[in-house]
C-alpha atoms as one frame of an Amber mdcrd trajectory, in Angstrom:
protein
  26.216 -29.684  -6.170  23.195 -28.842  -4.353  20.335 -27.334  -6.855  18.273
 -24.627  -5.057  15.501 -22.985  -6.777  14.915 -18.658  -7.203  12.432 -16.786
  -8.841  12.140 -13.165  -9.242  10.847 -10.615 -11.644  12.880  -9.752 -14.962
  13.478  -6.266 -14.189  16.770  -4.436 -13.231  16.677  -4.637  -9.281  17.940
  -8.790  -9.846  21.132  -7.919 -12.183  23.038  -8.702  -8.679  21.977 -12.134
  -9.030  22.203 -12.779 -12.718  25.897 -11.633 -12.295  26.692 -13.557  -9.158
  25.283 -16.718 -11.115  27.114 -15.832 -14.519  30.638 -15.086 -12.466  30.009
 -18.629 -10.622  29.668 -17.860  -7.005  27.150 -19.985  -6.442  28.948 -22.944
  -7.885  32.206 -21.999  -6.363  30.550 -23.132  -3.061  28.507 -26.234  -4.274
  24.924 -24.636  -4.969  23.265 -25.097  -8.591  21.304 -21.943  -7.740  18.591
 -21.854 -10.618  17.035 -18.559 -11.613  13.792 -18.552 -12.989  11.865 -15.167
 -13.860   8.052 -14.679 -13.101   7.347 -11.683 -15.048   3.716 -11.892 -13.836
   5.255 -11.023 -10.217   4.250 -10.856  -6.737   0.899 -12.940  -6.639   2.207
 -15.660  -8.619   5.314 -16.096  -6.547   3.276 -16.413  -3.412   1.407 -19.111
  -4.820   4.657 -20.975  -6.180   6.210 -20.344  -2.426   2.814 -21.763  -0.669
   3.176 -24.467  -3.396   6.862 -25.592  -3.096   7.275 -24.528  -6.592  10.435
 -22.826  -5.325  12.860 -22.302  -2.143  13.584 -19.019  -2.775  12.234 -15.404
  -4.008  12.836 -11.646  -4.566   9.222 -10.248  -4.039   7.359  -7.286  -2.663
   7.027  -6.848   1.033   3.738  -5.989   0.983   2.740  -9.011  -1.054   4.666
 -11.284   0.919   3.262  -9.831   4.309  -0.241 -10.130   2.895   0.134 -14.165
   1.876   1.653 -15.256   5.158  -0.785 -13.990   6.899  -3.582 -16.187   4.730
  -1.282 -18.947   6.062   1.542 -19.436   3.504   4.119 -20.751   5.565   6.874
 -19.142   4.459   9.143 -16.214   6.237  11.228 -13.190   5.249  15.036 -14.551
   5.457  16.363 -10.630   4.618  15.513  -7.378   3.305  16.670  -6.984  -0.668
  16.045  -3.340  -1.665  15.809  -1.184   1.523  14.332   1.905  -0.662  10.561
   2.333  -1.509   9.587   1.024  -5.196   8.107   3.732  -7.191   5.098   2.779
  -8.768   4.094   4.284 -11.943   0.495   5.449 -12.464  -0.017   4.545 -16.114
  -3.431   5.050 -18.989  -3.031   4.686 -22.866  -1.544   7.072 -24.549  -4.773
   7.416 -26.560  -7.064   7.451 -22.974  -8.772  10.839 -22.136  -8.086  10.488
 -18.922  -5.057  13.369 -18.187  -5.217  13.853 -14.178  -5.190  11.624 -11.465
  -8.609  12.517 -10.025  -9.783  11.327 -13.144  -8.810   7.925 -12.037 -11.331
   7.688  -9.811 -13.870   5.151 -10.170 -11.855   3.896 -13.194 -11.165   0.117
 -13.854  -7.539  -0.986 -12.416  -5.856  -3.290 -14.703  -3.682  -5.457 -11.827
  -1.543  -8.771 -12.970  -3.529 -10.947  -9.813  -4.781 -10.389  -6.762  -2.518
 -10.408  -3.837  -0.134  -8.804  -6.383   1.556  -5.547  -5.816  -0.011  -4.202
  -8.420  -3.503  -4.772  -6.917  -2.330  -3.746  -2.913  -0.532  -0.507  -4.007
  -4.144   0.419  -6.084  -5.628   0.592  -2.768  -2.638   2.516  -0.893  -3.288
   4.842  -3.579  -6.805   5.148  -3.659  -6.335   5.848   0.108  -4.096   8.742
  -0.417  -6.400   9.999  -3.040  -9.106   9.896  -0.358 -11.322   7.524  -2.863
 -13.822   4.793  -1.393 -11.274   1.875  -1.114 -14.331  -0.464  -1.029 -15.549
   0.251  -4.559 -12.328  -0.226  -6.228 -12.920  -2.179  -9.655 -10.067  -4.191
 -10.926  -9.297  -6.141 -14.376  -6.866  -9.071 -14.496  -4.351  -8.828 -16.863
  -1.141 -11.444 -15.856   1.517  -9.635 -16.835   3.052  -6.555 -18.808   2.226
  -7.407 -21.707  -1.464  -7.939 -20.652  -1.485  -4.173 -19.545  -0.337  -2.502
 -22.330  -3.201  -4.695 -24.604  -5.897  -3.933 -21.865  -4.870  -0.165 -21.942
  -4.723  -0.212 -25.574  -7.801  -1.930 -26.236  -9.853  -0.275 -23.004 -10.844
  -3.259 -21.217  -9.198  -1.761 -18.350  -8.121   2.407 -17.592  -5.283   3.003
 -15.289  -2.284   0.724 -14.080   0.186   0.432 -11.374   3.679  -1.109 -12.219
   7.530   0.021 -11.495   8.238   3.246 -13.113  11.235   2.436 -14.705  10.119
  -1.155 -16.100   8.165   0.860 -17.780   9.932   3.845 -18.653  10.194   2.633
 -22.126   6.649   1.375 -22.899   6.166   5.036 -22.010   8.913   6.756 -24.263
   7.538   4.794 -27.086   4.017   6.827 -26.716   2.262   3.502 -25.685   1.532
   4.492 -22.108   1.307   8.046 -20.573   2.733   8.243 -16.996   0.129  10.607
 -14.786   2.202  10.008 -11.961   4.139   8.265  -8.984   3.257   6.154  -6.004
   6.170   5.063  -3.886   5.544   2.389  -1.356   5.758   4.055   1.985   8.047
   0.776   3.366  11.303  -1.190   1.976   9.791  -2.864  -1.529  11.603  -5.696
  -1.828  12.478  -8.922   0.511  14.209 -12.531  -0.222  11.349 -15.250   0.946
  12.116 -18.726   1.936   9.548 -21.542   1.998   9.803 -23.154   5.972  11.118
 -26.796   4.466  13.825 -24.744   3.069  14.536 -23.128   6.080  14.130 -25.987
   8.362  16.348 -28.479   5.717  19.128 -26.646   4.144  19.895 -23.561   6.485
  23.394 -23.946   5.869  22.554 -23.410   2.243  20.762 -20.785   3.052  23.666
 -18.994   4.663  25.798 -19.249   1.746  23.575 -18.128  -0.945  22.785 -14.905
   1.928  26.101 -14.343   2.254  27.101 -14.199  -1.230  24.419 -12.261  -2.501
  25.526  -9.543   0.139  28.505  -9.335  -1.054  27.616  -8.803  -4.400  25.212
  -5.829  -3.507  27.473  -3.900  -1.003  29.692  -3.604  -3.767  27.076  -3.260
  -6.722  27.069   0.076  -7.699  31.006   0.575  -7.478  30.788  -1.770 -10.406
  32.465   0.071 -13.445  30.263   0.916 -15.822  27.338  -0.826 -14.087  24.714
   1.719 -15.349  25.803   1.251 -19.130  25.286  -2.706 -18.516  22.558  -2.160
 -16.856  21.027   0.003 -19.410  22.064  -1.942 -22.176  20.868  -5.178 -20.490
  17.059  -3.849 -19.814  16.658  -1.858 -22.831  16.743   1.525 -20.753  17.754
   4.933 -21.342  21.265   5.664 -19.314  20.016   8.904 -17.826  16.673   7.088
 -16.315  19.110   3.771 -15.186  21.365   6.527 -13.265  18.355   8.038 -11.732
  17.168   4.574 -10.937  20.833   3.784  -9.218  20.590   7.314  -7.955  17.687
   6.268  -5.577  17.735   2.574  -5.030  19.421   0.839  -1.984  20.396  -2.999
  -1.316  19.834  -4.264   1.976  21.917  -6.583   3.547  19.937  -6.911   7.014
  16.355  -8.316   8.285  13.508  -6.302   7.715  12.836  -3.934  10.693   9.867
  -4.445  13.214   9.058  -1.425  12.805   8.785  -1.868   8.611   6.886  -4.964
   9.358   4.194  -3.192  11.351   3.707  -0.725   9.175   3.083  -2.695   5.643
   0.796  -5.016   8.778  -1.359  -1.804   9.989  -1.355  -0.769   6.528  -2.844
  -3.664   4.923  -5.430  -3.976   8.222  -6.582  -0.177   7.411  -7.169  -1.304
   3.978  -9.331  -4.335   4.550  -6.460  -6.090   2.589  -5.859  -8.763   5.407
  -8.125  -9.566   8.754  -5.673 -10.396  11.075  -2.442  -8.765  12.362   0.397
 -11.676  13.538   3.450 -11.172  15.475   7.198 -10.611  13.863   7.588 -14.819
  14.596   5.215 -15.732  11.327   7.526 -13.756   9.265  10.640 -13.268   9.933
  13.664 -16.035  10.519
């Protein structure tokens, strides 16, 4: 067996891969594929991917994009979720902030820079017509770091999956002010270059299974009770989810690429635009 390491976020977009592990895919073909989950997302899985802390992940484009162009040398092996992730715009429930122009000027509570979190503050912001530049951000690692910065007040607003946090909300924790969807494909599955370079035909296998498993993911009987029950989610708000979300089984598009790229450059979020080759395989 051949151990390859993943890491992903603990949210409801990976239940393709926890059931492709737990039905013994992997295994069937020789790979000890081993799943671990990074609930403080993006940012740190950049820094485990730059680190060799992992072969493989399931993170957001934008963060991805962003870190290889600081020089992480890793690459985009495939598009995972083809449809834009819809960020939640979330204050305490107890905050008097009610409107999104209130938001303005406010302190973003972000789980690390380079995070999605933090980028999709400033696509926001931009919408919003705001001053990207004096943008004030608190650090908070996680979930679980938001909803006691919220809480507490030692940070205002905060940007995370709307359904993730669907029930935070529902339990009168968080109020939801709105939506920001990410105007490209949100998620991708990364590679670090040794991986690439060293087990390719590894590579292939775990690709090719995984695609499998998400062309025929929603056909799945019953797949929005288990995924409902398995994420602690309301069934109407997982069939909404399903409703909107699509698996990719190709490369990300040049034309996706260039637009997270020119986005990010418009944004002062990176210095530099590269060509396709120091990203994609």
């Amino acid at each position: 067996m051949e151990t390859v390491k993943i890491i992903g976020v603990p949210e409801h977009f990976n239940l393709p891969w926890h059931m492709a592990l737990e039905d013994g895919l992997f295994a069937d073909r020789g790979i000890d594929l081993v799943w671990e989950d990074i609930p403080e997302g993006t940012g740190r899985m950049c820094n485990m991917l730059e680190n060799q802390e992992t072969d493989l992940a399931i993170i957001l484009t934008e963060g991805l994009v962003k870190s290889i162009t600081e020089g992480n040398p890793s690459k985009i092996v495939q598009q995972y979720i083809a449809s834009p992730l819809q960020w939640g715009i979330h204050v305490g429930a107890q905050s008097d902030l009610h409107a999104i122009s209130d938001l303005k000027d406010k302190r973003i509570a972000i789980s690390r820079f380079g995070s999605g979190s933090h980028l999709m503050a400033y696509v926001h912001a931009q919408q919003q017509g705001w001053n990207v530049d004096e943008l004030r951000f608190e650090v908070i690692d996680n979930l679980d770091g938001a909803v006691k910065a919220l809480t507490e007040g030692t940070a205002d607003y905060f940007l995370w999956e709307h359904f993730t946090t669907k029930p935070i909300v529902d339990a009168g924790i968080f109020r939801r002010l709105g939506d920001c969807p990410t105007p490209w494909p949100c998620f991708v599955i990364a590679a670090t270059q040794k991986f690439i370079d060293e087990k390719n035909g590894l590579l292939s296998h775990i690709l090719e299974v995984i695609n499998q498993y998400t062309q025929e993911f929603k056909q799945i009987p019953s797949i929005d009770r288990t995924l409902a029950n398995r994420y602690e989610q309301q069934l109407v708000d997982i069939q909404s989810w399903l409703g909107m979300t699509q698996w990719s089984q190709n490369q990300l598009s040049l034309t996706d690429l260039e637009k997270v790229q020119s986005q990010l450059l418009a944004l002062g979020r990176i210095s530099i635009r590269k060509g396709s080759g120091h990203f994609l395989i």
